[in-house]
C-alpha positions in Angstrom: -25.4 5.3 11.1 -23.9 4.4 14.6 -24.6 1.2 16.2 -27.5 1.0 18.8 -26.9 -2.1 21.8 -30.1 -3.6 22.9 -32.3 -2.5 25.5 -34.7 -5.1 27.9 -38.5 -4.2 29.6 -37.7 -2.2 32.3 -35.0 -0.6 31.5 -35.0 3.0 32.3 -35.5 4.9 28.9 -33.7 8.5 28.2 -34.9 10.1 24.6 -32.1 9.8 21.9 -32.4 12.8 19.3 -29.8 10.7 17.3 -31.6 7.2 17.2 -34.8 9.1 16.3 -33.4 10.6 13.3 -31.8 7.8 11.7 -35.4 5.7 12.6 -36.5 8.6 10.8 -34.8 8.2 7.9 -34.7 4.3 7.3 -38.6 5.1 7.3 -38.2 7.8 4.9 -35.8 5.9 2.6 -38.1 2.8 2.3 -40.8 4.8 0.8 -38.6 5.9 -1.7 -37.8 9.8 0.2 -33.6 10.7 -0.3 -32.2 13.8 1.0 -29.6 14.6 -0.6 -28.1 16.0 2.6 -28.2 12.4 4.1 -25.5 9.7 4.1 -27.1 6.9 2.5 -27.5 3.7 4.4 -25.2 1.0 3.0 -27.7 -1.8 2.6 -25.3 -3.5 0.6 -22.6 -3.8 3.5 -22.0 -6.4 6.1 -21.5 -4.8 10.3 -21.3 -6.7 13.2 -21.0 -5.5 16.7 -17.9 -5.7 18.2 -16.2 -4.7 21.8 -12.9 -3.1 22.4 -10.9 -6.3 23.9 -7.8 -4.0 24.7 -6.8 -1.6 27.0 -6.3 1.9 24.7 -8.9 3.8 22.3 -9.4 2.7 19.1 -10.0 5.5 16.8 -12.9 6.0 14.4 -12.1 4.2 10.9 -9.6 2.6 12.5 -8.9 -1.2 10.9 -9.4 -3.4 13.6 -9.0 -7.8 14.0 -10.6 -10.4 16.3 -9.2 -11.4 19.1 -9.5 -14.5 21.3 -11.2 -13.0 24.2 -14.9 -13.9 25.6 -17.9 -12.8 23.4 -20.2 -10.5 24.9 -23.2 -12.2 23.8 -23.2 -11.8 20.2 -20.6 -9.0 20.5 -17.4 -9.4 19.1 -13.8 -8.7 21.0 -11.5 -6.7 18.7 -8.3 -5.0 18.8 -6.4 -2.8 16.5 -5.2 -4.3 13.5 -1.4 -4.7 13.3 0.6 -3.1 10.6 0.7 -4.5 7.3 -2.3 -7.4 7.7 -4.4 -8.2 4.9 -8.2 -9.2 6.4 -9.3 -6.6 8.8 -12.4 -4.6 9.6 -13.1 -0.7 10.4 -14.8 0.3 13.2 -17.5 3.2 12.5 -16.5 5.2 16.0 -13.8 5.5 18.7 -14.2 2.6 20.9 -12.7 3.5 24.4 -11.9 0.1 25.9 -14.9 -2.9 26.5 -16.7 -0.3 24.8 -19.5 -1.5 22.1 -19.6 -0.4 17.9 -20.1 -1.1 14.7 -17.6 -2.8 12.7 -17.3 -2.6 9.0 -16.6 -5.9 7.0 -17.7 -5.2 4.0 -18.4 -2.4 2.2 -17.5 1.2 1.5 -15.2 2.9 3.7 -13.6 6.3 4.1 -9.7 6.4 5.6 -6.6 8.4 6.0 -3.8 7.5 3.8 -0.5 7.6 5.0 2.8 6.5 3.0 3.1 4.3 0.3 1.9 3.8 -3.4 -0.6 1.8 -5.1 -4.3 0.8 -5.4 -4.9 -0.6 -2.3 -4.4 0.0 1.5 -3.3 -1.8 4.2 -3.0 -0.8 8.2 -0.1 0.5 9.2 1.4 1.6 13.1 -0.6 4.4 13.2 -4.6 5.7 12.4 -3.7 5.7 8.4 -3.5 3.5 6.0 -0.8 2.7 3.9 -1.2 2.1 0.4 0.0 -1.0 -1.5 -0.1 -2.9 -4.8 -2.3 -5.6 -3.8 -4.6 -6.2 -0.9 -8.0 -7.2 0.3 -9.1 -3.4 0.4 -9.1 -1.4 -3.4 -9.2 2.4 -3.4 -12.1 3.6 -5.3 -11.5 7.6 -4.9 -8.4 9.2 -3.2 -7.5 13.1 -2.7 -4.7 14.1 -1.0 -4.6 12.2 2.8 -8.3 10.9 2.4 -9.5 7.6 0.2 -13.0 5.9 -0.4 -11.8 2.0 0.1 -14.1 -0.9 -0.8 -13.3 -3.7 1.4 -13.6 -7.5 1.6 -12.3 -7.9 -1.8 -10.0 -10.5 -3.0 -6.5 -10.5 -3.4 -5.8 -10.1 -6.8 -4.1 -13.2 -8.7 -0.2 -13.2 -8.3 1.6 -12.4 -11.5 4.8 -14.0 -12.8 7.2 -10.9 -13.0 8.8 -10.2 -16.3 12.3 -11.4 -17.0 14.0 -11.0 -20.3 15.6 -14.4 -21.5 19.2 -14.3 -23.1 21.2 -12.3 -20.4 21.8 -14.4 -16.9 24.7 -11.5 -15.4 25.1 -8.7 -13.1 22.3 -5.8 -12.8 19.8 -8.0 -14.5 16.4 -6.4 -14.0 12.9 -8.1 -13.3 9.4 -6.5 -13.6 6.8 -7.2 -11.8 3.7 -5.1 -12.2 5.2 -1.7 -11.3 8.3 -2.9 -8.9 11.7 -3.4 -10.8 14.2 -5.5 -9.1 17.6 -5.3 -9.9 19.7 -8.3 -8.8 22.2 -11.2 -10.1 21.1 -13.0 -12.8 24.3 -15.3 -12.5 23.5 -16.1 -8.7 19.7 -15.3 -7.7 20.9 -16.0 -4.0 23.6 -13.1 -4.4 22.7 -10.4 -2.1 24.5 -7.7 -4.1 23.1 -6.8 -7.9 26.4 -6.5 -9.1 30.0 -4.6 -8.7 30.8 -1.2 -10.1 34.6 -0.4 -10.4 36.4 2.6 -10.5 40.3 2.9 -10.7 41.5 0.6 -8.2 38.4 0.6 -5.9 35.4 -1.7 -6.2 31.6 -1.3 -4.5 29.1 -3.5 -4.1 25.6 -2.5 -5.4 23.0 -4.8 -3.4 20.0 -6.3 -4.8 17.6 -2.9 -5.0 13.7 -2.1 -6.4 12.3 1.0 -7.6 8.5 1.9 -8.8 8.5 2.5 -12.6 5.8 3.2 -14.9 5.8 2.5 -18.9 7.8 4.8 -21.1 10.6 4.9 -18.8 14.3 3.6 -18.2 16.0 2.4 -15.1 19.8 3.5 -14.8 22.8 3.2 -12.4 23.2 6.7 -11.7 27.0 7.4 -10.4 27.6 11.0 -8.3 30.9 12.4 -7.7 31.9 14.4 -5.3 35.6 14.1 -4.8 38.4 10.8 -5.4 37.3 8.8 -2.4 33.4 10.2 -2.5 31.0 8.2 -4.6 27.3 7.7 -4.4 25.4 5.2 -6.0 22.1 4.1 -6.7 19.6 3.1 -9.4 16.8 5.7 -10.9 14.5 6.2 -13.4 13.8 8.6 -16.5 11.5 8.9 -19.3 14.2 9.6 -21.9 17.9 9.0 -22.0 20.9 11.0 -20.8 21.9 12.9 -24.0 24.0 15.4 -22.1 25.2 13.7 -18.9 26.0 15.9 -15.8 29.6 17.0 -15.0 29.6 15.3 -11.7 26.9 12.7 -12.7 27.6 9.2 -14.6 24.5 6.8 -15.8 24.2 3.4 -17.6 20.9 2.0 -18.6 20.2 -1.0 -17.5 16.6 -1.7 -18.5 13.7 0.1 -20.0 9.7 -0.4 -19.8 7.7 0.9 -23.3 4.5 2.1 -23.8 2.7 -1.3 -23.4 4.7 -2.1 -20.3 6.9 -4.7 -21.4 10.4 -5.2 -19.6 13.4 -5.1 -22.4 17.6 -5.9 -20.7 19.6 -3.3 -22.6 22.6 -3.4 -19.6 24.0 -7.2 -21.1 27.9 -7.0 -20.1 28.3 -8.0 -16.5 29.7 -6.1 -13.6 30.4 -2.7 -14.8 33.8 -0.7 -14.7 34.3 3.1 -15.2 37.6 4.5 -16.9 36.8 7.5 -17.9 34.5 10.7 -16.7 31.9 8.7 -18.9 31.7 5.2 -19.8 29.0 4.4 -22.7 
């Protein structure tokens, strides 16, 4: 439903098709009348009215935050939410600016989804949302760009990533929900993961994450081009290289199984390559 400002006696009054049918309905609804046609009214959701406190438009289902400018009676200034914040509302049309609407708090919500992976959303430097592992609003229903969020939730309860005791050396690997990190166990301030040598030349690997799932196995993977042309950089696979590439090499370094739980198989240090293949 869109948000109606107050009117005072003797203002002049112009028939509103719109405000009549949703009267209508709310009428309808309370004596127990659904069409299924209808949006249903979220009874169970929290709106107040806000102002646009900024100078550009402000999108419908847009997340937007309070600002410190003057209320407008019980009005609320608001601005678009910056990238990446956590509490934020949605406004339920485009607000051109000091322009009056409806702002979402809590409740169900649809959105555009940008970039990004995970459960929840956050705003991001456009009109969509990105998604995210943790956050204040959870995805109920996604399809392709378009997600049914339930916001004003809570933050769910940090978790202490997995680390496998026994091995405190180069490409160690942490797990923390579905984010590996591959660093320096022997120097957790080390910006690089570890060294990789091959002949007489020696690369630095920094500190790196990657999304993983269980089942699978995280792995340097080493491509080859020519003497002087390496690439490197960590992936993951469900099952291990068997037959390895001609211009590809790979060491495991961790792997995940089905109940999620980290295990270190990578447990000699910095690693060196002498050969097309080094197991």
């Amino acid at each position: 439903m869109s948000f109606y400002p107050d009117v005072s006696p003797g203002d002049p009054f112009k028939p509103n098709a719109k405000l009549s049918n949703d009267v209508r309905r709310l009428v309808n609804m309370s004596h127990g009348f659904q069409d299924c046609r209808q949006k249903s009214i979220p009874f169970g959701s929290v709106r107040v009215s806000v102002y646009n406190a900024s100078t550009v438009s402000i999108p419908i289902n847009s997340a937007v935050v309070f600002t410190t400018d003057a209320l407008h009676g019980d009005v609320l200034p608001v601005k678009k939410a910056p990238a990446g914040t956590t509490e934020f509302g949605i406004v339920q049309k485009t607000l051109a600016p000091n322009e009056c609407g409806s702002c979402l708090l809590i409740g169900v919500a649809t959105v555009t989804l940008g970039s990004g992976t995970g459960n929840f959303v956050k705003p991001s430097s456009t009109k969509a949302f990105t998604r995210t592992s943790s956050g204040t609003a959870k995805i109920l229903y996604s399809t392709g760009t378009t997600a049914v969020i339930l916001l004003g939730g809570s933050q769910p309860q940090a978790t202490t990533p997995q680390i496998v005791s026994g091995y405190a050396g180069a490409f160690k690997v942490s797990l923390d929900g579905t984010t590996a990190t591959i660093f320096n166990g022997a120097d957790l301030n080390d910006t690089n993961a570890g060294t990789v040598r091959i002949g007489s030349k020696t690369w630095n690997i920094p500190v790196s994450t990657v999304e993983v799932e269980p089942g699978k196995r995280i792995y340097l993977e080493v491509s080859y081009d020519s003497e002087a042309d390496y690439t490197m950089g960590f992936i993951t696979k469900l099952s291990s290289y068997a037959d390895r590439m001609s211009q590809y090499w790979y060491k495991e370094l961790a792997s995940i199984d089905a109940a999620g739980v980290l295990h270190q198989t990578h447990l000699c240090g910095n690693i060196e390559i002498t050969g097309r293949w080094c197991v």
